[in-house]
SELOKE-854450 format. One record per residue (C-alpha): x, y, z; residue in one letter. Coordinates in pm, whole numbers, m for minus. Example, Ala and Ser with C-alpha at 12.3 -4.5 7.8 and 13.67 -1.06 7.14 Angstrom:
@X=1230; Y=m450; Z=780; rest=A
@X=1367; Y=m106; Z=714; rest=S
END
This chain:
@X=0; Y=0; Z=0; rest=X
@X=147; Y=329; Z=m103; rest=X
@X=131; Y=677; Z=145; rest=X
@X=94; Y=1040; Z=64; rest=X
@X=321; Y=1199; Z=m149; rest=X
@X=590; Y=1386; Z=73; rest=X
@X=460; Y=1753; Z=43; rest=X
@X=795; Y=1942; Z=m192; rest=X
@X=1011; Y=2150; Z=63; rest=X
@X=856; Y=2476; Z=146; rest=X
@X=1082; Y=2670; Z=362; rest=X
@X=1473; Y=2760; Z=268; rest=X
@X=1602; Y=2500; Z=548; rest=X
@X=1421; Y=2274; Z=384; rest=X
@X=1531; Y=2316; Z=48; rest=X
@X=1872; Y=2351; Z=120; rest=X
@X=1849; Y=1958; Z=307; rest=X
@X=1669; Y=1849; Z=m21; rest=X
@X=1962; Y=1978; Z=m204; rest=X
@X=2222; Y=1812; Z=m31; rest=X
@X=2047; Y=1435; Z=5; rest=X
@X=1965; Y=1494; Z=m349; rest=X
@X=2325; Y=1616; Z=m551; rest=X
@X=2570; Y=1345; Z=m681; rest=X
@X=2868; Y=1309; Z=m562; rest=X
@X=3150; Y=1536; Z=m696; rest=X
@X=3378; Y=1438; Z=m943; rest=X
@X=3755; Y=1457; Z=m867; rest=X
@X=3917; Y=1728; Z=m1034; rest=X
@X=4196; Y=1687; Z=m1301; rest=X
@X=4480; Y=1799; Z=m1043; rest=X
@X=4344; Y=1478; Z=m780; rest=X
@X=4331; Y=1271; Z=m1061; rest=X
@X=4683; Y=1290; Z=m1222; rest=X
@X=4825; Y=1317; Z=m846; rest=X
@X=5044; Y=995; Z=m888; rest=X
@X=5002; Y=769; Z=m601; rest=X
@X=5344; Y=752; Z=m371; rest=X
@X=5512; Y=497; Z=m447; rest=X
@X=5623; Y=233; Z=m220; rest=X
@X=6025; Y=213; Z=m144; rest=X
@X=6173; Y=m38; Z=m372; rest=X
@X=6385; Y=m285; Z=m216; rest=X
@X=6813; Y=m211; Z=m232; rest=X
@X=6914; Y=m506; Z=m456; rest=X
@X=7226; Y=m623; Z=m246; rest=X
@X=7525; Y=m581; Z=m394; rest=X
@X=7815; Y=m777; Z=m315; rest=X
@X=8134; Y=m634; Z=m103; rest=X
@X=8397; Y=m506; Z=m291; rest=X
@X=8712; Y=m624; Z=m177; rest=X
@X=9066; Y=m569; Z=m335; rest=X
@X=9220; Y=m868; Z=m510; rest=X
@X=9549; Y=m938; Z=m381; rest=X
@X=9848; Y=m832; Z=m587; rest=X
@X=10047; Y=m1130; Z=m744; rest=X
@X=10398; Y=m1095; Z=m588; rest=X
@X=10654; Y=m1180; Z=m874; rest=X
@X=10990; Y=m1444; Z=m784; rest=X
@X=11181; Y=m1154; Z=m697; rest=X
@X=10937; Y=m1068; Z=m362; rest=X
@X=10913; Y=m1418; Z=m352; rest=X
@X=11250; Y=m1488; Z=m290; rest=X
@X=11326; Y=m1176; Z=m81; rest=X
@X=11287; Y=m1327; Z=244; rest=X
@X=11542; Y=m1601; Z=186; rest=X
@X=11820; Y=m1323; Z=94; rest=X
@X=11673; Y=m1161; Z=395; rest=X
@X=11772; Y=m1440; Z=601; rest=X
@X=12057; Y=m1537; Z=486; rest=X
@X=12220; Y=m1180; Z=518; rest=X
@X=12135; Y=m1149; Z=856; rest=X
@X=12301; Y=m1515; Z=917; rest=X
@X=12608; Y=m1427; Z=690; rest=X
@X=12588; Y=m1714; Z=502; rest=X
@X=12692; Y=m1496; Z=199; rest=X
@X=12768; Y=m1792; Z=m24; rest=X
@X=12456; Y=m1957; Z=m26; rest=X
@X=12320; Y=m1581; Z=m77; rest=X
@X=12505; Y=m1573; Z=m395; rest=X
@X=12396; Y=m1930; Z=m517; rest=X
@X=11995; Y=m1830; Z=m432; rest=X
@X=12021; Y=m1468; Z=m579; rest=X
@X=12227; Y=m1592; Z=m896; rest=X
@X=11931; Y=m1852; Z=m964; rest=X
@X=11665; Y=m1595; Z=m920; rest=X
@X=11842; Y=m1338; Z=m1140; rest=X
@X=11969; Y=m1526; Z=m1368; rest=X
@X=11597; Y=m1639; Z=m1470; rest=X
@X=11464; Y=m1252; Z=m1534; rest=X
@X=11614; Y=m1256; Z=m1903; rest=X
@X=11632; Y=m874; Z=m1959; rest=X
@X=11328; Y=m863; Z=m1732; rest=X
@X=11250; Y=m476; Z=m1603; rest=X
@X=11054; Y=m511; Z=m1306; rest=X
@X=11170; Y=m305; Z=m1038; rest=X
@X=11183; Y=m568; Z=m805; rest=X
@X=11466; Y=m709; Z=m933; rest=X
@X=11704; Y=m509; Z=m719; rest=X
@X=11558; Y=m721; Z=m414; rest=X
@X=11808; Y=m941; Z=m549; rest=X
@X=12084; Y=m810; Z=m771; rest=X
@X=12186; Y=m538; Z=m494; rest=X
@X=12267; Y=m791; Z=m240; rest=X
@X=12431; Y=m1014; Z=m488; rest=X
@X=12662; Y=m755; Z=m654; rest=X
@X=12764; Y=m698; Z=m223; rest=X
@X=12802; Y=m1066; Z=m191; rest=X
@X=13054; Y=m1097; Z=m445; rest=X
@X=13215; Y=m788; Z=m310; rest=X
@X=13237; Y=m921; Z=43; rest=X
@X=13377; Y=m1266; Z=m100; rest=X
@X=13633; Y=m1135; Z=m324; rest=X
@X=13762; Y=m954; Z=m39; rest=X
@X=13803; Y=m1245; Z=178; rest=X
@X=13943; Y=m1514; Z=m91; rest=X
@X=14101; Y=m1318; Z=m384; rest=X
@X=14431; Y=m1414; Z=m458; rest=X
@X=14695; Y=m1170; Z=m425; rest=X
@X=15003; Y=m1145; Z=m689; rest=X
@X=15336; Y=m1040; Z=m603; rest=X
@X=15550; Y=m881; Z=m907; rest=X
@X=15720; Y=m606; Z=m667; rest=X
@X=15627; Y=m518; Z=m335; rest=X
@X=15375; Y=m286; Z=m360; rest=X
@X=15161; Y=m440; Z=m676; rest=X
@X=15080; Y=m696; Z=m370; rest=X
@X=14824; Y=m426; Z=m292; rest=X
@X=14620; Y=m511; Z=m599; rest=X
@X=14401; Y=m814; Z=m618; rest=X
@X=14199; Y=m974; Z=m868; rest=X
@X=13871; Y=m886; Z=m851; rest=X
@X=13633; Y=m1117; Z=m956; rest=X
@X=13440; Y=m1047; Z=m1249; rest=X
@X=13098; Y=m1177; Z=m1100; rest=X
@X=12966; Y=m843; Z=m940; rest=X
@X=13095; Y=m653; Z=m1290; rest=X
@X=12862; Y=m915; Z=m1500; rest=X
@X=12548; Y=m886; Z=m1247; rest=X
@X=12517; Y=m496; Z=m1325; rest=X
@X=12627; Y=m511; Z=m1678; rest=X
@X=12338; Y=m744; Z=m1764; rest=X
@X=12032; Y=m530; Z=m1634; rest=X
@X=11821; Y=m364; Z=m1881; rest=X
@X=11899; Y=46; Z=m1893; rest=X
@X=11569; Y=131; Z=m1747; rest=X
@X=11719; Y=m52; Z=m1457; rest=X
@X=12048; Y=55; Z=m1449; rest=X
@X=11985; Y=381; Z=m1421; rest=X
@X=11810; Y=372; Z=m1110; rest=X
@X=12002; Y=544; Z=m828; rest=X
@X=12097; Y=243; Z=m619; rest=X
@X=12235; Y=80; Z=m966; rest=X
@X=12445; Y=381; Z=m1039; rest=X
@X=12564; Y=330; Z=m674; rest=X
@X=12673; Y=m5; Z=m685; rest=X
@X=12831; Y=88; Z=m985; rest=X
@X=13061; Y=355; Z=m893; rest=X
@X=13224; Y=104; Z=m545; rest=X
@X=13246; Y=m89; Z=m837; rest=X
@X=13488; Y=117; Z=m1032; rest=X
@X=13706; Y=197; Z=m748; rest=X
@X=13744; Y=m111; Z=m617; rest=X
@X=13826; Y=m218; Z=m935; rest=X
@X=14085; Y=73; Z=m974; rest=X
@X=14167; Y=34; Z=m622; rest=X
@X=14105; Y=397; Z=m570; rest=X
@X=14132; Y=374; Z=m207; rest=X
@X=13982; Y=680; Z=m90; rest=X
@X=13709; Y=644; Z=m344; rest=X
@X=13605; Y=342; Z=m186; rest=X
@X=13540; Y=466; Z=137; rest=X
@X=13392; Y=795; Z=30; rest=X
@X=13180; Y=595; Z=m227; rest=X
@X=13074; Y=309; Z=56; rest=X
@X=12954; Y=581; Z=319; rest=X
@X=12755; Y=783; Z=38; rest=X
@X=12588; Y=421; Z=m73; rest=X
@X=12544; Y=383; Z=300; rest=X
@X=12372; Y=674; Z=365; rest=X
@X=12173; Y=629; Z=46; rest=X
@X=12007; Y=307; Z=179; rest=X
@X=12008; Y=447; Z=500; rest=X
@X=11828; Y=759; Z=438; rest=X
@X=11452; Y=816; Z=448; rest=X
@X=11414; Y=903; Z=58; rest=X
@X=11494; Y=511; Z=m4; rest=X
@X=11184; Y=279; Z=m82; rest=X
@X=11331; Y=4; Z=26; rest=X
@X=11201; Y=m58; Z=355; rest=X
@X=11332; Y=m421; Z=457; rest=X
@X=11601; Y=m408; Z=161; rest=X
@X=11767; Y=m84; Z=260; rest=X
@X=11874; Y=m228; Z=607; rest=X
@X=12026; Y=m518; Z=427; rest=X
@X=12220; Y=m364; Z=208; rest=X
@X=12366; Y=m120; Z=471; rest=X
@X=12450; Y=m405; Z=675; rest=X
@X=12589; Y=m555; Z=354; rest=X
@X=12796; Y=m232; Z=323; rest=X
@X=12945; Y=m207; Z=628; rest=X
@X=13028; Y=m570; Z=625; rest=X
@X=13256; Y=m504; Z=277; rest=X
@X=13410; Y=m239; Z=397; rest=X
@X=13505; Y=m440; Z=736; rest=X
@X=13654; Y=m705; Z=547; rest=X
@X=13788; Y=m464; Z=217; rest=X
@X=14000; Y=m282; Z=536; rest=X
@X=14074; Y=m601; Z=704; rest=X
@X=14276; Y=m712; Z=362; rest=X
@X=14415; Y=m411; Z=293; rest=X
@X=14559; Y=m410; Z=656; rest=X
@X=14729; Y=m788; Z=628; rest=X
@X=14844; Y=m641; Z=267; rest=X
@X=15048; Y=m336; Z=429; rest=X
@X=15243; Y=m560; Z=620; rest=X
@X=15381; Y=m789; Z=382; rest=X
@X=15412; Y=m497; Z=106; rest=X
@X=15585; Y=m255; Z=346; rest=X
@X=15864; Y=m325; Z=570; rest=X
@X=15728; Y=68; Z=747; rest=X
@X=15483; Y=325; Z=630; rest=X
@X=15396; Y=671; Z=671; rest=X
@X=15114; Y=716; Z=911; rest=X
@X=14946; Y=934; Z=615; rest=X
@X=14962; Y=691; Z=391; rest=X
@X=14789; Y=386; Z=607; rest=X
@X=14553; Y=628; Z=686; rest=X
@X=14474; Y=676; Z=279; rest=X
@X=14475; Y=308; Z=258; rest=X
@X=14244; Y=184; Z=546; rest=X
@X=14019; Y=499; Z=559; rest=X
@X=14111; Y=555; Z=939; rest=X
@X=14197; Y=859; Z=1123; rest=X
@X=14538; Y=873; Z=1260; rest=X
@X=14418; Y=755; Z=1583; rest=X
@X=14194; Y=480; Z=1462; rest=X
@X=14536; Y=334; Z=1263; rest=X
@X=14712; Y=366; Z=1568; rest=X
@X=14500; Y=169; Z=1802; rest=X
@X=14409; Y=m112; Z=1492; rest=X
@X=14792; Y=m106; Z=1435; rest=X
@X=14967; Y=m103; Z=1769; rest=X
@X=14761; Y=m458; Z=1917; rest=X
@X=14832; Y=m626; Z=1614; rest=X
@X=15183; Y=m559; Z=1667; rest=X
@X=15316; Y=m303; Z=1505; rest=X
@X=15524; Y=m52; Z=1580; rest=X
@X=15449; Y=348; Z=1596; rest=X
@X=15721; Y=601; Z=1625; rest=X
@X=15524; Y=875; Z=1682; rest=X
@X=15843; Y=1159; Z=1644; rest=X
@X=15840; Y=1079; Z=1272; rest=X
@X=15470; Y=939; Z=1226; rest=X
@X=15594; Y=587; Z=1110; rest=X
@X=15426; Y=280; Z=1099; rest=X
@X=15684; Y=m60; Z=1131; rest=X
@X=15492; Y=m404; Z=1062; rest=X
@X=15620; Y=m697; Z=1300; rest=X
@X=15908; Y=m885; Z=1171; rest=X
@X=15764; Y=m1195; Z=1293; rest=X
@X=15664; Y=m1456; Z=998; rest=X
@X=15407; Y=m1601; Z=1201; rest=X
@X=15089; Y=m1499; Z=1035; rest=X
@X=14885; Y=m1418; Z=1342; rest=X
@X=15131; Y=m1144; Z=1510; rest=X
@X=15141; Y=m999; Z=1174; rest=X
@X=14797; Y=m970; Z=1059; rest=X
@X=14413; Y=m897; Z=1206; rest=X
@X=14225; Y=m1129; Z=1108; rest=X
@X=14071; Y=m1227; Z=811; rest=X
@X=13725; Y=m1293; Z=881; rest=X
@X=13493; Y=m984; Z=927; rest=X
@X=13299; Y=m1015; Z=1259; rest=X
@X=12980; Y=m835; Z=1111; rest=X
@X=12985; Y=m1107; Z=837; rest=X
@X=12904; Y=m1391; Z=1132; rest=X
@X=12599; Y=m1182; Z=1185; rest=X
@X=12544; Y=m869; Z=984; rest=X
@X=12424; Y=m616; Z=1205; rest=X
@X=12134; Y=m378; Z=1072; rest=X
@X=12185; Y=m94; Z=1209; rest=X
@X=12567; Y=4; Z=1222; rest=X
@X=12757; Y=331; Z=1272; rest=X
@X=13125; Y=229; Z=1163; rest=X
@X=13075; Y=407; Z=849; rest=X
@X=12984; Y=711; Z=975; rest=X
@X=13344; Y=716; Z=1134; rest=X
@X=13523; Y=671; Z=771; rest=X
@X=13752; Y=976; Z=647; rest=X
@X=13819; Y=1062; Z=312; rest=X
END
């Protein structure tokens, strides 16, 4: 059963209720519309860590250690057999690195040569030249120039020469400057330049130590002066080396007398370095040499 018809709105209140029951909803506008909805975070695709790939050490590095260890022990021969192997190997080869192991061997040989050379006798003094081997010449003459260039290279080098020469204030002056080279803070080096200063002072030990047995069987007495050029000593260092080994001073006319003994031992030092039993790292005799 149907009612009355609902009487149409009479008074303003009224109409203005009918109106809003009776409107459609709005639209959204064209600004709401394109409003993009936010988007949600995406998820960080993990990445994996980046870590540096070790460096590939070449022989040289490799082989480092054992010259390292066989310095410090003074086993210089087997030095020279395990550095010859390694080097001989690089076949013009012009990696830095290789002066972990021809520096040490070019001191080697020095240090050996001074110990065994063979002396010859044609007049008294040419007992004052020996023969130097030509090992330590051939190490340095086979590196490639980009090598032999290289400040430590041109170093070896010029002990080298004056040994060779037997330039005898050269070779002290030229063994204190490599010295101080290796020493100093501008050298790379930092486990080789310990070595080789060791290595250094160890050669010039045992260089002096043949020089010194030399003097007395080429000189029946010598000018304090002189010795001094040969050996690299201050007067007063000759002196007290001198004196305990038996020789005489006269100190009114600055002579030097050898003992007239033929026993070797009251007329010599000895042969055999003491650094090269144990080469010590970190040595000051050089500092002391003169010019």
């Amino acid at each position: 059963m149907t009612g009355p018809p609902t009487p149409p709105p009479s008074s303003a209140t009224e109409i203005e209720d009918a109106a809003r029951t009776t409107l459609p909803p709005v639209a959204p506008t064209v600004e709401s519309a394109a409003a993009p909805v936010p988007a949600q975070p995406a998820t960080e695709q993990q990445q994996p860590p980046i870590t540096s790939q070790p460096t590939q050490k070449s022989a040289y590095e490799l082989l480092f250690p054992s010259i390292v260890e066989l310095a410090r022990s003074g086993s210089i021969q087997d030095l020279i057999e395990v550095a010859e192997r390694g080097d001989l190997s690089a076949d013009q080869d012009k990696n830095p690195a290789r002066l972990l192991l021809v520096a040490p061997l070019v001191l080697a040989y020095l240090i050996v040569d001074e110990l065994y050379a063979a002396t010859r006798s044609d007049s008294i003094r040419a007992t004052l030249i020996t023969f130097l081997s030509p090992s330590a010449r051939h190490v340095l003459t086979r590196l490639p120039d980009t090598l032999a260039t290289q400040p430590l290279v041109q170093g070896l080098f010029n002990l080298l020469a004056s040994v060779c020469e037997r330039k005898y204030t050269n070779i002290y002056s030229r063994a204190e400057q490599l010295h101080q080279f290796v020493s100093g803070p501008s050298f790379s080096g930092e486990l080789l330049g310990p070595i080789l200063a060791g290595m250094v002072t160890a050669f010039v030990d045992a260089f002096r130590k043949k020089t010194f047995n030399l003097l007395a069987r080429a000189y029946t007495s010598i000018p304090l002066p002189l010795a001094q050029t040969y050996l690299g000593w201050t007067a007063e260092q000759v002196v007290n080396v001198a004196v305990p080994a038996g020789w005489e001073f006269h100190e009114t006319r600055f002579i030097l007398t050898p003992p007239q003994q033929s026993s070797s031992s009251s007329r010599s030092v000895d042969s055999a370095p003491s650094s090269l039993l144990a080469l010590n790292l970190v040595v000051d005799t050089v500092a002391n040499l003169e010019s």
